[in-house]
N, C-alpha and C positions, 0 to 999 in steps of 0.2 A: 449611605447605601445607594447604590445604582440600581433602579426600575428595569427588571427584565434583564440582569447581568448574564444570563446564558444566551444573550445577542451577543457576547464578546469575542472577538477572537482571542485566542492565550495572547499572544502580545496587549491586547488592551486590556485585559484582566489583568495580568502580571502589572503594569504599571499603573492600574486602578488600586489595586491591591499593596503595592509598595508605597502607594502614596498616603492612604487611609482610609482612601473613599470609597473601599470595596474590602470585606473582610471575606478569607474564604469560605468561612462556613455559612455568609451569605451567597456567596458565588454557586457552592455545591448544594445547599438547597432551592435554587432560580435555577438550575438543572436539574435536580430532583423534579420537580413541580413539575419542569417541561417533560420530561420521561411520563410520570405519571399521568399527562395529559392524552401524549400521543403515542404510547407506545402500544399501546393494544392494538391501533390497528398498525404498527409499522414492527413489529417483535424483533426491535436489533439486538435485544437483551436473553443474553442466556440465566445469567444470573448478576444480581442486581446487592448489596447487601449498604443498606441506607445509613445503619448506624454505626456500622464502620468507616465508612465514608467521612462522616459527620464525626468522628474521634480523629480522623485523620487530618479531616479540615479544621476544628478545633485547636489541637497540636503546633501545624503549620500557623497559627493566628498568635498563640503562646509564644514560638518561638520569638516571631518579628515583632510582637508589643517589648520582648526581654530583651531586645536589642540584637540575639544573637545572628548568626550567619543565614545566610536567608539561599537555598539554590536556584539554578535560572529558571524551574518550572513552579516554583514557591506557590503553592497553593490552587494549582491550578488542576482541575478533574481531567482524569486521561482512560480509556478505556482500551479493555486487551482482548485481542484474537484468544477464543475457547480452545487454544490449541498452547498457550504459554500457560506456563505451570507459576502457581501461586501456592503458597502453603495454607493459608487460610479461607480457600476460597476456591469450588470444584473446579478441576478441569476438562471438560467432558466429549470435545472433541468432535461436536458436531455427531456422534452417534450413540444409538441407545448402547451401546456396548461398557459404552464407559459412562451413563449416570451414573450421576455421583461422586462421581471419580474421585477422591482426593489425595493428596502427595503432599510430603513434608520439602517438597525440590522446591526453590524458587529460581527460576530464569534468572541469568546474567541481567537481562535488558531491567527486569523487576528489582533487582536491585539499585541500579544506577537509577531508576523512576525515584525509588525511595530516597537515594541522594540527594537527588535534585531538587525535591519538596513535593514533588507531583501525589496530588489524591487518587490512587487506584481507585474508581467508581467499581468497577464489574467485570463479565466479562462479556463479550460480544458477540452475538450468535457467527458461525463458519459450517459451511457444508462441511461432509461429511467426509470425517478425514482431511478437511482441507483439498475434497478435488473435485468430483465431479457433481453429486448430487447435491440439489439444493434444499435447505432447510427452511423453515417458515417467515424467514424476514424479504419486507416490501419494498418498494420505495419510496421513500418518501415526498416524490413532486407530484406521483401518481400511485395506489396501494395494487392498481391493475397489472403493473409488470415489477419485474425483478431488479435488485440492486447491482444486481450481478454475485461476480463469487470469486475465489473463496472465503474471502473478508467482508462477507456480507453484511455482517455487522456493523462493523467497522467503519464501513462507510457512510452507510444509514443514519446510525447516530451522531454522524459529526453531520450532515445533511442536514438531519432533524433537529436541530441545535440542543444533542441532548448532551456532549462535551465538545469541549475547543480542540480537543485532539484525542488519536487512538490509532492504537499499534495494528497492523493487518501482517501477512506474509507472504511473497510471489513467488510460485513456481513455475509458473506461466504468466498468467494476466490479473491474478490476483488482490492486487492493488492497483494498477493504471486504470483497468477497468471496472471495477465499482467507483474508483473517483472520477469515472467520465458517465457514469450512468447516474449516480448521486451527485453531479454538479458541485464535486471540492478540489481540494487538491492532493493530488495522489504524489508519495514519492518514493520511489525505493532506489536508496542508494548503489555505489560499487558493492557487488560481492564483497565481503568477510570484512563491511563497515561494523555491520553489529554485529556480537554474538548472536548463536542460534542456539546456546546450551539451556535445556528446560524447557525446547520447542518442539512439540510433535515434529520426525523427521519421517518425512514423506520421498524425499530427494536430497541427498548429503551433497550431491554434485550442482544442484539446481536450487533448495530451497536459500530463501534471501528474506531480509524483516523489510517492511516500507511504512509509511506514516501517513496518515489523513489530515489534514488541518482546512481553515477556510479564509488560509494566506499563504502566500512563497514564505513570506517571513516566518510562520509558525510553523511546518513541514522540516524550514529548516534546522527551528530551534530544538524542535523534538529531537530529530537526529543526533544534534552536537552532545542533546543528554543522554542518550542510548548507545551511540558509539564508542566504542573501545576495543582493544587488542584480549581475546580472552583463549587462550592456550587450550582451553576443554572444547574447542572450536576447529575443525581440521581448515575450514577456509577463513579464519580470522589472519590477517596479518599485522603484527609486529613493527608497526611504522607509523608514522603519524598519519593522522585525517585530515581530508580538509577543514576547512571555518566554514562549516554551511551558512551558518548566520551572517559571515563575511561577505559572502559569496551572493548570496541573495540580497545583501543592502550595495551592492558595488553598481558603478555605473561600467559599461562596456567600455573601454577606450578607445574602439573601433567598431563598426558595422562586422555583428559576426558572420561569419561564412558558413551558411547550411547547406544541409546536403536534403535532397526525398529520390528514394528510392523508385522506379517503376517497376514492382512487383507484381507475379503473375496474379497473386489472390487479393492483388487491390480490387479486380472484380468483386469481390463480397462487401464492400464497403455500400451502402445505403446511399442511395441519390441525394438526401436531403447532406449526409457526410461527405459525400464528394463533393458536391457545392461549397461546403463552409470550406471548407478544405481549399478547395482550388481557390477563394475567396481571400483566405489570405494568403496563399502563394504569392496572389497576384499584387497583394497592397506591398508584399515584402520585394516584390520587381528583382533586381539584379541580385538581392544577399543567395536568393535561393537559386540553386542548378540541380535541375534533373538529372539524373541521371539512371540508366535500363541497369537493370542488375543481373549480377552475373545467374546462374542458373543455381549454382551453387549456392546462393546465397536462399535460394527457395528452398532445396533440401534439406537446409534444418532445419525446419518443424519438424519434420521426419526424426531426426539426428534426436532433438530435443524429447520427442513421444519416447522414443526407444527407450532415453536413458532415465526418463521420469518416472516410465511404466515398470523397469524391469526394478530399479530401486525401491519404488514403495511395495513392490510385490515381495525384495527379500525383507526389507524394515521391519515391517507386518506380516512377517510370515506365520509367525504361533497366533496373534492375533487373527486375519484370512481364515489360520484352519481351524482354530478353535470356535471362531465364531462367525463361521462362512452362511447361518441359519438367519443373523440377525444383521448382513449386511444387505446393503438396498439393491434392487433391480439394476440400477443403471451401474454401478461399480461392479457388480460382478461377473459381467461379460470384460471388463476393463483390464482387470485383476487375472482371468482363463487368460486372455492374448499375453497377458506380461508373461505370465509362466510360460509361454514358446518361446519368448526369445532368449538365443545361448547368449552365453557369456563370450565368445567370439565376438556376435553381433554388437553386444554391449559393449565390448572392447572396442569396437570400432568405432562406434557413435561419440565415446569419449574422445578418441583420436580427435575426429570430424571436429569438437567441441575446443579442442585445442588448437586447432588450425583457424579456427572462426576466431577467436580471443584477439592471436597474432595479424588476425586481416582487419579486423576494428583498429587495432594498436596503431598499425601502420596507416590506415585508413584516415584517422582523426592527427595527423601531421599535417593536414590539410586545410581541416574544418572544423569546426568549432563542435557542431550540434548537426545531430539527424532529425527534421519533422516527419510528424508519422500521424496516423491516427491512433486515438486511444482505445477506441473500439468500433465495430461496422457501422455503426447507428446508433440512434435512442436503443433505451433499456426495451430489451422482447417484452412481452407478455407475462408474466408468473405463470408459473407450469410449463411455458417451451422452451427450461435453462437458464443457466446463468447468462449466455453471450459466448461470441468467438471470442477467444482467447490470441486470434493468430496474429494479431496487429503487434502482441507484446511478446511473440515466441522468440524471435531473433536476438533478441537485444537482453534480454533474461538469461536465454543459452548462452551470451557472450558473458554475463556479468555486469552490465553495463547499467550505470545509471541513467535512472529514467522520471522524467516527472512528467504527469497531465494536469495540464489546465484547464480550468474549466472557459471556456471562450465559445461556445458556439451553441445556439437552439433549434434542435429537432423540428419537423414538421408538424409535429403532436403538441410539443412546446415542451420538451423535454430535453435535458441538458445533453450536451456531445464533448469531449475533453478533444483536446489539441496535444500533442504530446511529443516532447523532446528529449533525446535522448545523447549524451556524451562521452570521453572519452572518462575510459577504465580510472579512478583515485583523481580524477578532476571535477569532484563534485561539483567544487563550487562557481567552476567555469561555467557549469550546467546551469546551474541557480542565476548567476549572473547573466548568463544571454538570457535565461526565461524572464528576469526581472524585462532587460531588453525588448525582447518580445510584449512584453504585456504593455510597453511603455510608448512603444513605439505602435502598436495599434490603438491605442486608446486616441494616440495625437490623431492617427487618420481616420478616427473617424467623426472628431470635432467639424 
């Protein structure tokens, strides 16, 4: 038995656990215990169910004493955005609409969890609807401000070391940034790596799965177990994936070639953010080139709102009107502007969306990786939001995989992510310069 095993990252539980020295039904209750400690005040739990858990980790323990085949996540607790449907276990979606919710669907991704050994703990509290208004969970470096959103959960409880890893979903900024305001590591692959079939759809054109962990390595191992081609998928494709795990154990061969944008709404970035920021531009010297960007390339937030708003407006439309009484304040001024825009407009914004794909495409023959920020600053307040979202709008709209690192502290002493972003089915290019990245700052600052 390992003292305090919910210190582990999944990679050192996984190899604690294959070895003997960690059983996981000890693993899943040393995160039980730590939920039960802290989660009242930090609520990343929508719902939580112990003795299921505890049969799963059990199972997984059975198997690997009987010798049999053991999968890469063998026993290790993973927890899901309240918007991925489980059969045995509500999915409630962040709104009173749907307490209680329950469904005999099980997500693609929930299945391949199952494969792989992984203990589905719960599920993880998500604003509402997965978009704008925020639901009761904290953060956990401070309970004063916000985790961010809409994988509020998500983030929190891999923060709070209440598992080694947990699924969230981006339509905007929805994982980069709660892993830069919860201090982990956020990642959301290329568009149509994982299925999205079983997953509240807010945006068919936009929505994407990402992963929390509190390593490159475990971010990426999550992935390889979730990703797959799944035909019930309009943006899944038919072709292999990369080796995430490959990809984040590899060394660079070369000094990568980054790129940072000068964006007009870099002004929204936080003095203490620009600082870090410009801090390691400067340790990185010649990898990195500036460069002014086009105007164009600022027009899609715009592009992006259009086609986010006017989708979850048809997605949800019986839901909207049937239960327009029980939806909150702040979505339903959101929801009146989606219903003006025509489908002309929307036609167009898709256009726009496909012209920006082909300009990354072409773009990253160049470069390796774009630095960005993860988000403007430390986490706000609780109560003034989740956070801007606009630091992750471009790169989301394009498809584009993205990860944040955790690397940089606020003026409050609250964490700030660093975030890199790659070329379209070259995850692991990604993974690899981040490994890079984190390798090559650590030596400068010995």
């Amino acid at each position: 038995m390992i003292k305090n095993s919910y210190t582990l990252t999944a990679s050192e539980a996984l190899a604690a656990i294959a070895s003997g020295r960690l059983s996981s039904v000890e693993l899943v209750k040393s995160c039980l215990a730590r939920i039960a400690e802290t989660d009242g005040a930090i609520k990343a739990w929508a719902f939580l169910d112990e003795g299921a858990a505890l049969a799963q980790a059990a199972e997984c323990d059975r198997i690997r004493i009987a010798g049999l085949a053991t999968g890469p996540l063998h026993g290790i607790p993973v927890g899901l955005k309240d918007i991925i449907d489980t059969a045995k276990m509500p999915t409630q979606r962040g709104s009173v609409i749907f307490e209680g919710r329950q469904t005999d669907n099980v997500a693609r991704l929930v299945e391949l969890l199952r494969e792989a050994g992984a203990v589905i703990m719960g599920k993880t509290v998500t604003t509402e609807f997965a978009f704008v208004h925020a639901n009761e969970t904290r953060n956990p470096h401070n309970p004063d401000h916000t985790p961010g959103g809409s994988s509020s959960g998500s983030a929190a409880a891999v923060a709070a070391l209440h598992v080694p890893l947990s699924i969230g979903t981006q339509t905007n900024g929805s994982v980069i940034r709660p892993a830069s305001f919860c201090g982990v590591f956020g990642f959301k692959p290329t568009r149509g790596v994982i299925s999205r079939d079983g997953i509240l759809q807010t945006s068919v054109s936009l929505d994407q799965v990402g992963c929390f962990g509190r390593s490159l390595a475990d971010v990426a191992l999550l992935t390889d177990a979730i990703g797959g081609y799944d035909q019930r998928d309009a943006v899944s494709f038919a072709r292999p994936r990369p080796n995430m795990s490959a990809g984040a154990a590899a060394d660079a061969p070369v000094t990568p070639a980054l790129a940072w944008f000068d964006l007009p709404f870099n002004d929204r970035l936080s003095g203490d953010a620009l600082d870090g920021i410009d801090a390691v531009i400067e340790i990185l010297g010649p990898s990195v080139e500036r460069m002014a960007a086009a105007d164009t390339l600022s027009d899609l937030v715009a592009v992006q709102a259009t086609i986010h708003e006017y989708e979850i407006a048809q997605h949800q439309a019986e839901v909207f009107e049937t239960h327009w009484d029980q939806i909150s304040d702040t979505l339903r001024p959101v929801i009146t502007r989606a219903r003006t825009i025509t489908k002309a407009q929307y036609d167009d914004a898709l256009a726009v969306k496909t012209s920006a794909e082909g300009f990354f495409k072409a773009f990253f023959m160049d470069y390796d990786a774009i630095i960005a920020p993860s988000a403007a600053g430390e986490a706000p307040m609780f109560g003034n939001g989740t956070g801007d979202p606009i630091f992750c709008t471009l790169w989301t709209l394009a498809g584009l995989p993205c990860i944040s690192l955790p690397m940089l502290v606020g003026e409050t002493g609250l964490p700030i992510g660093v975030q890199l972003i790659g070329p379209a089915e070259k995850d692991d290019r990604l993974l690899r310069t981040a490994r890079w990245l984190q390798i090559h700052l650590a030596d400068a600052a010995e």
